[in-house]
N, C-alpha and C positions, 0 to 999 in steps of 0.2 A: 796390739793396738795399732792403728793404722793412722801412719802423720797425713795430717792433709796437707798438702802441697799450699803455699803461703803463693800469693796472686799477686802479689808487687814484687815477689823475687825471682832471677832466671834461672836456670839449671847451676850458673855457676856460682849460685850467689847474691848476684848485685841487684839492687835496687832498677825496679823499672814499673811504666805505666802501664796500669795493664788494658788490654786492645779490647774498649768499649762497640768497635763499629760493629759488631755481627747482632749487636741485642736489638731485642724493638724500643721502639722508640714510645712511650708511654707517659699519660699524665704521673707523674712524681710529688708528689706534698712530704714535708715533716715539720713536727712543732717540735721545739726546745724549750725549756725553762732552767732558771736560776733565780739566785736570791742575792741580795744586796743586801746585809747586818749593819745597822748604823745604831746612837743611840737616838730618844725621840726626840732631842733639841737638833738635831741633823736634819732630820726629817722634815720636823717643822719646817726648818729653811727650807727645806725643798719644795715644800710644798706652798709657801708664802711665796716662794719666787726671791729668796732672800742671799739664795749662796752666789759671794762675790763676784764668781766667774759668770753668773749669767743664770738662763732657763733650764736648769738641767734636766729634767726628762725628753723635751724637744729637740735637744743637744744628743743625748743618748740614743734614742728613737733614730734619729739621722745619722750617725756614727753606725747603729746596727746593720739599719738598712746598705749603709756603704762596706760592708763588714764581708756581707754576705757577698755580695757582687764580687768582692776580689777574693774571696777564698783559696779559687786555685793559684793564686800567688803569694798563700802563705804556708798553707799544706803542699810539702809536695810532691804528693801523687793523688791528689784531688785535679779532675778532669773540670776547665772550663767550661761554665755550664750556661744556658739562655734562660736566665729566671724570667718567669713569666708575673712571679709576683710576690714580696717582701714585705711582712706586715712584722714590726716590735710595737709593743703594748705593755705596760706596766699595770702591776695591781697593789696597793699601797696596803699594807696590816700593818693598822697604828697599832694595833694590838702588842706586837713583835719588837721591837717597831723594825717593819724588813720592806725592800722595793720587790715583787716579782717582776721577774722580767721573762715575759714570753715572745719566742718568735714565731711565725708561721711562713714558707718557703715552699712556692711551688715552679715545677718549671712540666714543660715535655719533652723528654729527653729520652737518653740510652743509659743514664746512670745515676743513682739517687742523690737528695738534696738535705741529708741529715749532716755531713759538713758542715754547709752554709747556715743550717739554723741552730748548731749550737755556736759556730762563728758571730753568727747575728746578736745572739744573747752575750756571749766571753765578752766580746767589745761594746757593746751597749751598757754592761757590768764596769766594764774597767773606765768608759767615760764619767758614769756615776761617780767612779770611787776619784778620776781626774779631776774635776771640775770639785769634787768633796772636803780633798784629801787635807788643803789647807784648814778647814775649820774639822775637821776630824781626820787622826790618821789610822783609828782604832778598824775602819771600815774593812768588814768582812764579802768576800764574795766566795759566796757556799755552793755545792748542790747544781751544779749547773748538769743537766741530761737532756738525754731524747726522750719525751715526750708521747711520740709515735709518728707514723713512715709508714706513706702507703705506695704504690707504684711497685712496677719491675714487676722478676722471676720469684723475690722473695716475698712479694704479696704484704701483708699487711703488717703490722708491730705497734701495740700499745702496748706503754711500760704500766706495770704493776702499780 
């Protein structure tokens, strides 16, 4: 069986970025999602506008969207990238009772943007659970993935 040679590592080893300039340069999208576990008196509050700290999905949605922007300065061998465009969006199941948390991230570049929007989600998740944590600390954040990624050499990807 044949190793594939690992793309952030150099012949001797060590950690490096690897050289994006030869690719084309391409429209790039990926969505993420994640879930937020709370129970339905949490929720309520959130949805009332009632947890102490403030508005919390407006709060989370904005933390996302700044999430994704710095990426490559928390991964790193995530390549700087010119996002063209940052969308977080919640979908509420009283049902569950759970926050979805999806992102959507596109740029034109030389290298994809599935970093940024499970980034955008991670931290859009953990401000929920921030701004939460005082009136519940039971807050779950589950299930965060890639969603699907289109752009580049490897063409298209939606998860199952």
């Amino acid at each position: 069986m044949d190793k594939k040679k690992l793309s952030h590592v150099d012949d001797k080893g060590r950690a490096k970025m690897v050289d994006v300039s030869g690719k084309e340069i391409t429209v790039r999208e990926a969505t993420a999602r994640g879930e937020v576990r709370m129970t339905a008196g949490t929720l309520k509050l959130i949805q009332e506008k009632g947890i102490p700290k403030g508005d919390v999905l407006p709060v989370a949605q904005l933390a996302g969207i700044m999430a994704a922007k710095k990426t490559h300065e928390l991964i790193p061998m995530c390549h700087p990238l010119a996002l063209t465009g940052v969308d977080v969006d919640f979908e509420i199941r009283e049902d569950e009772p759970v926050i979805d948390v999806i992102s959507h991230v596109k740029t034109r570049d030389r290298t994809g943007v599935e970093m940024e929007a499970l980034t955008a989600v991670s931290v859009a998740a953990l401000t929920i659970y921030d701004m939460c944590k005082a009136v519940e600390r039971g807050i779950k954040i589950t299930n965060i993935r890639l969603v699907s990624k289109s752009g580049g050499k490897s063409g298209e990807y939606i998860s199952e």
